[in-house]
C-alpha positions in Angstrom: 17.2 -16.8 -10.3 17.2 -13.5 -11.7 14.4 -12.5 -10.2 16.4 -12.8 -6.4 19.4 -11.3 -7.9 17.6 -8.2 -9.2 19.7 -5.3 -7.1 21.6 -2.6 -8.2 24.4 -4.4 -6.8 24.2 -6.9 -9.5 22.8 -5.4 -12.3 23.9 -1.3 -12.5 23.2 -0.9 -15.4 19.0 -1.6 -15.0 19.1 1.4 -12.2 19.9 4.7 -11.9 22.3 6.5 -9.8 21.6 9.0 -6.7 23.8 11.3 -5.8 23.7 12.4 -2.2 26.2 15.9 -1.3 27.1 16.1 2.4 29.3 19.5 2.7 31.8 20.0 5.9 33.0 23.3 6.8 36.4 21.7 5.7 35.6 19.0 2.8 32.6 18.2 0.7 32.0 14.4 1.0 29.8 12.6 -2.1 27.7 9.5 -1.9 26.5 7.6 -4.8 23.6 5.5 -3.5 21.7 2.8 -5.3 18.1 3.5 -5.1 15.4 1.3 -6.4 14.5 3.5 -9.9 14.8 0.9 -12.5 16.3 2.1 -16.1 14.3 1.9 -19.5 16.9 -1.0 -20.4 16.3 -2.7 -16.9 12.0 -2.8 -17.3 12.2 -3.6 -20.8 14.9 -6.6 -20.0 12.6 -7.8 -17.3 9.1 -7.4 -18.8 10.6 -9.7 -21.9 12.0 -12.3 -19.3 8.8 -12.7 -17.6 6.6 -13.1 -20.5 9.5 -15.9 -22.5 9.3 -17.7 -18.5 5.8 -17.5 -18.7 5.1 -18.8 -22.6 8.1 -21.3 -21.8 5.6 -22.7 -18.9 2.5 -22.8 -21.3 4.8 -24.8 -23.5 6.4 -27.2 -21.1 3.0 -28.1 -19.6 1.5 -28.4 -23.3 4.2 -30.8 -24.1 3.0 -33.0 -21.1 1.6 -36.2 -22.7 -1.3 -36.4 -20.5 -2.3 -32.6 -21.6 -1.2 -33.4 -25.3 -3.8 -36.3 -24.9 -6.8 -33.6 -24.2 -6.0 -31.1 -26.9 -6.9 -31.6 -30.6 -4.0 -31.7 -33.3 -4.8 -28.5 -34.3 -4.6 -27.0 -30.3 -1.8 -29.0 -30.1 0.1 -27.7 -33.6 -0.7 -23.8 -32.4 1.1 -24.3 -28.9 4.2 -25.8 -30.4 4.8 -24.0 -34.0 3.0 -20.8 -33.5 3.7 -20.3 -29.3 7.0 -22.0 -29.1 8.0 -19.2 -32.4 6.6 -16.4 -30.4 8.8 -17.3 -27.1 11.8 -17.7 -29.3 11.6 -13.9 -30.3 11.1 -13.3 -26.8 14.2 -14.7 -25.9 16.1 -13.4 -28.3 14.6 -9.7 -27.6 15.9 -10.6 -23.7 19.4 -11.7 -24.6 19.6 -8.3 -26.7 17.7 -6.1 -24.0 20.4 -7.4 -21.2 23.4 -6.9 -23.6 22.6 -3.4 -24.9 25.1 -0.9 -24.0 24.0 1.6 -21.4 
């Protein structure tokens, strides 16, 4: 859902601002235009979304009983304890990535 929502529209704080000067013979006009340049805080947010969506996938499909059936105990023990651990911290790195101030 994020993923279709990612604009500067939404999330201002992930991009940075242009500034665009248009000078009159009378006034001096400024835009402040959005452009696609994403911030340290806005890659870093999104690179640790993408890899928790992606180990939450591995785990989900490991928790499948007919691919539980095909891995040993041991297979099985490292997915849950060891993987499921690892996507924890990666959530909890996202929630604090999205919430630091800018």
């Amino acid at each position: 859902m994020i993923l279709i929502l990612m604009t500067p529209a939404y999330h201002s704080t992930w991009f940075h601002p242009t500034e665009i000067m248009v000078f009159n013979d009378t006034n001096q006009t400024r835009f402040i235009v959005e452009n696609g340049l994403m911030t340290a805080k806005g890659e870093l947010a999104s690179l640790l979304g993408i890899l928790t969506q992606l180990c939450m996938s591995i785990l989900a499909i490991a928790s499948v009983p007919a691919v539980g059936y095909l891995l040993n105990w041991r297979e099985w023990r490292f997915i849950q304890s060891k993987l499921g651990t690892f996507t924890l911290m990666l959530a909890i790195g996202h929630v604090i990535a999205v919430t630091l101030p800018r």
